[in-house]
VEXDREN-2710 file (C-alpha; in Angstrom, 1 decimal):
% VEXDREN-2710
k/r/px/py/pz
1/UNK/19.8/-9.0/-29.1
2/UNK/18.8/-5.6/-27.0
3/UNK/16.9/-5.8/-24.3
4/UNK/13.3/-4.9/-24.2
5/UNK/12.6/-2.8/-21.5
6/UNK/8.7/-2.2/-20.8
7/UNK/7.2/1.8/-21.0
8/UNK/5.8/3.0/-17.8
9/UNK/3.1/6.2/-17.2
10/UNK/3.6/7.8/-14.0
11/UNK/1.0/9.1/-12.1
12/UNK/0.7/12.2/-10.1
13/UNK/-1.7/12.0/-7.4
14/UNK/-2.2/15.4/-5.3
15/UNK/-3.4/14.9/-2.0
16/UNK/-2.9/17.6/0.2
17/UNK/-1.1/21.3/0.3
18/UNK/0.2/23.9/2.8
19/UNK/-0.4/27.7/2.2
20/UNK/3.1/29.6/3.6
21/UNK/5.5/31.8/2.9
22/UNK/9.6/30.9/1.5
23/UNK/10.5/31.1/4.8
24/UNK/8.9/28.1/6.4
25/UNK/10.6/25.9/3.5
26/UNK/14.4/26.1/4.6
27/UNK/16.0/25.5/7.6
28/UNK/17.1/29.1/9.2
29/UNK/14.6/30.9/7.0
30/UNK/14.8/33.1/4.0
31/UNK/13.9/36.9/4.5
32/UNK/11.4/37.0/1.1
33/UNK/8.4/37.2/2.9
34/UNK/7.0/36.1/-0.9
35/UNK/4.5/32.9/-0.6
36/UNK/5.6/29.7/-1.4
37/UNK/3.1/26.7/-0.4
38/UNK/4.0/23.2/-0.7
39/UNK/1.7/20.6/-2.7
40/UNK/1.8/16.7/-1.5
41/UNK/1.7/13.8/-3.7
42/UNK/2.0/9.8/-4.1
43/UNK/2.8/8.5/-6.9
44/UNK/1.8/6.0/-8.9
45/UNK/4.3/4.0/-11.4
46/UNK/1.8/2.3/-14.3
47/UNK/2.4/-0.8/-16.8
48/UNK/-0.1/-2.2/-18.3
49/UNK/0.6/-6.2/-18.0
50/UNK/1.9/-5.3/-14.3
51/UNK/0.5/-4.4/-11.1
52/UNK/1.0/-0.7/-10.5
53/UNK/3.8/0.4/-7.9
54/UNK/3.3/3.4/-5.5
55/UNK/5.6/5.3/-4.4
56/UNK/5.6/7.3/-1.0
57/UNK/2.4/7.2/0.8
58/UNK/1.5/10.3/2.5
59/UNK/0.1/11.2/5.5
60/UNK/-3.2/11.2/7.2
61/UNK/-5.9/13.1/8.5
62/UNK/-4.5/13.1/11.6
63/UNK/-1.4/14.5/10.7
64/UNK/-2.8/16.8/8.4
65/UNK/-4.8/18.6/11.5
66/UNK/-1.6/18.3/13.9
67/UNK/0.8/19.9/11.4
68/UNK/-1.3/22.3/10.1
69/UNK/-1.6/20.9/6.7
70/UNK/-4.9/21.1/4.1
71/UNK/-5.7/16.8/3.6
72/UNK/-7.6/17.7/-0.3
73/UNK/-8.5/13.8/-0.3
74/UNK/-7.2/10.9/1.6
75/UNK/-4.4/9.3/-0.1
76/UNK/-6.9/5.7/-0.6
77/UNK/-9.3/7.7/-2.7
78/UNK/-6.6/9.6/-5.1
79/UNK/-5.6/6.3/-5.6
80/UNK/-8.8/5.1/-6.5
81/UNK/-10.0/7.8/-8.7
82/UNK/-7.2/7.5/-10.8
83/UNK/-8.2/3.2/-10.8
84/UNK/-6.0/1.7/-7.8
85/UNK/-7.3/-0.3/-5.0
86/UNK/-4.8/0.2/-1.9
87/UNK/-5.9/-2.8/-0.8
88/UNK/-4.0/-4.4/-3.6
89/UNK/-0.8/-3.0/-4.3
90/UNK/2.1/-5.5/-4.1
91/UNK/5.0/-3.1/-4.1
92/UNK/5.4/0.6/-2.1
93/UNK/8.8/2.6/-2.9
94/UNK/8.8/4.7/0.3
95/UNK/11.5/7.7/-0.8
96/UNK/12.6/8.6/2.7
97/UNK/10.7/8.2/6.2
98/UNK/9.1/11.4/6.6
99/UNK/5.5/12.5/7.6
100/UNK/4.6/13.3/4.5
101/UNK/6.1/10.3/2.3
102/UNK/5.7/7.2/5.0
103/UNK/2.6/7.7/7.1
104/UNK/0.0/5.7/5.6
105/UNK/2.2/2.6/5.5
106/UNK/-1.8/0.8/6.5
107/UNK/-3.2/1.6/3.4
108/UNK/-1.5/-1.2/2.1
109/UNK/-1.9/-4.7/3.8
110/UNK/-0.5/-6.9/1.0
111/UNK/2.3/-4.9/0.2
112/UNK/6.1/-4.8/0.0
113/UNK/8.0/-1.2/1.4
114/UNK/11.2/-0.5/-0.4
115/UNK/13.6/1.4/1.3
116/UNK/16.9/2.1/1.7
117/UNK/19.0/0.3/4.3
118/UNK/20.7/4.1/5.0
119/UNK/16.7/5.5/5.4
120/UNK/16.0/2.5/8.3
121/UNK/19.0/3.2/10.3
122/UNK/18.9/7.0/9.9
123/UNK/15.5/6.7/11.2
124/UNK/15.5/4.7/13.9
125/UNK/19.2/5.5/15.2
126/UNK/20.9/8.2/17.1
127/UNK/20.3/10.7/14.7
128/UNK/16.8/11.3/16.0
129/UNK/18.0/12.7/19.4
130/UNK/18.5/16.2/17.4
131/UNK/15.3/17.9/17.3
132/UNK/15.8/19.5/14.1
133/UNK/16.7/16.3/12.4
134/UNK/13.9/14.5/13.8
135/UNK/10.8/17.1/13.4
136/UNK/9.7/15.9/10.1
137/UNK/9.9/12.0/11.3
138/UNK/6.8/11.0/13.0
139/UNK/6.8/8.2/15.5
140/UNK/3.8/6.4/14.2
141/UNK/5.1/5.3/10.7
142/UNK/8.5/4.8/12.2
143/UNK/7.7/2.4/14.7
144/UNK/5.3/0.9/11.6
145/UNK/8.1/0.3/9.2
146/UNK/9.4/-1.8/11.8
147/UNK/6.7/-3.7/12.8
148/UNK/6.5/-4.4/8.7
149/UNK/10.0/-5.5/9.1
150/UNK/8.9/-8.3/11.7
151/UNK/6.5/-9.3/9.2
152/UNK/9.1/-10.0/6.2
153/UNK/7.4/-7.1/4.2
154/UNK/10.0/-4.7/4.3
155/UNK/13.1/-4.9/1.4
156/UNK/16.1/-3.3/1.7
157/UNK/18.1/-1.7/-0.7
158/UNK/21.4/-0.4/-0.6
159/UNK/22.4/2.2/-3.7
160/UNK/21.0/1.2/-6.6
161/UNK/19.0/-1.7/-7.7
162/UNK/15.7/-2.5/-9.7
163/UNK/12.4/-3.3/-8.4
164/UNK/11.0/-4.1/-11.7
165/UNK/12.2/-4.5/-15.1
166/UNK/12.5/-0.5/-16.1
167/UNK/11.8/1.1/-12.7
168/UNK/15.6/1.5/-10.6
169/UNK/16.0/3.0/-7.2
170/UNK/19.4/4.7/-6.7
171/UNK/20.1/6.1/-3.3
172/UNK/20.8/9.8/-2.9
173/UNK/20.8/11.2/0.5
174/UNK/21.0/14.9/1.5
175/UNK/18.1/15.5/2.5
176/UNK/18.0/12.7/4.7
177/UNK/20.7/10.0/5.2
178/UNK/18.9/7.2/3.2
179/UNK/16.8/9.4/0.3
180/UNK/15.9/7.4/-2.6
181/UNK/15.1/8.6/-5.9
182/UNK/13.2/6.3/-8.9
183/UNK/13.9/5.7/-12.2
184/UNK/11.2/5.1/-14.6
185/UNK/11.6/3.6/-18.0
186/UNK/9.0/5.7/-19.7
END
C-alpha cells in the first residue's frame, strides 16, 4: 500500500525589515543605486494532530538596534498571534547560524535545534577568523548553540534526512558551509 504522508500549512511570520539600497545585499556591491530592503521571517511548519515546528528564529531587539535593523514585533509574539506558544515548541529547524536565523535560540526552553553538522563546524571553526565570513555570525547565539549542545538538545544532521513524517531537511551550502533548506509535504 502507498504511504500516507500528512499535509502541512506553512506559516510566514514577518518580524522585522531593513530599508537599503541593492548594494548593501551582495558582497562587493552592485552600482544600481535602486532600493532593495530586506524583510525577516520565522517560520512556522503546521499539522494539525502534531505540534508545530519553527524554523529559524530570528533575532532580537538587541540586535535589531546594533545592526541597524527595524524589530516590527518580537519573534515570541508573531508566534503567538498566529497561535504558538514559544514556550512550547518541541522542534526548531535552525537553516544556517546567522544573526538573523539563530539568535533567539531562548525563546525556546523545551526545544530541539536541528542543524546541520557542516553549519556547527563552519560556525565555530577556523572559518570565522575572516572578517567577511564571520560578520553576519553573532557570538551570542553561537556560543548558545553550544551550550544547547551540552544540554543534549541539539541534533545533527548531515545531508538529508526527515524530522517528521513529510517535513525533510536536505543540506545545501553556498551561502554558508552547512545551509539547510526544508521540505514540506503540503
Amino acid at each position: 500500500p502507498p504511504v500516507t504522508v500528512p499535509h502541512h500549512r506553512i506559516l510566514a511570520i514577518r518580524y522585522g525589515r531593513h530599508d537599503r539600497n541593492a548594494a548593501a545585499n551582495f558582497l562587493g556591491g552592485d552600482d544600481h543605486a535602486t532600493a532593495m530592503p530586506l524583510d525577516y521571517y520565522v517560520w512556522a511548519i503546521m499539522r494539525d494532530d502534531a505540534p508545530p515546528i519553527v524554523v529559524d528564529t530570528g533575532f532580537d531587539a538587541e540586535a535589531a538596534a546594533r545592526r541597524g535593523r527595524t524589530l516590527l514585533r518580537p519573534v515570541a509574539a508573531g508566534l503567538a498571534a498566529a497561535g504558538i506558544d514559544s514556550g512550547a515548541v518541541e522542534d526548531v529547524i535552525v537553516t544556517h547560524m546567522h544573526y538573523d536565523h539563530a539568535g533567539s535560540l531562548d525563546l525556546f526552553p523545551r526545544a530541539r535545534f536541528h542543524i546541520q553538522d557542516a553549519e556547527m563546524a563552519f560556525c565555530t571553526g577556523r572559518s570565522m577568523t575572516e572578517r567577511t565570513l564571520r560578520a553576519p555570525f553573532d557570538a551570542d547565539p553561537v556560543a548558545g548553540m553550544v551550550r544547547l549542545l551540552f544540554k543534549d538538545r541539539v541534533v545533527f544532521h548531515a545531508g538529508t534526512s526527515a524530522v517528521a513524517p513529510g517535513v525533510t531537511l536536505h543540506h545545501l551550502g553556498g551561502h554558508t558551509a552547512g545551509l539547510q533548506i526544508v521540505e514540506v509535504a503540503t
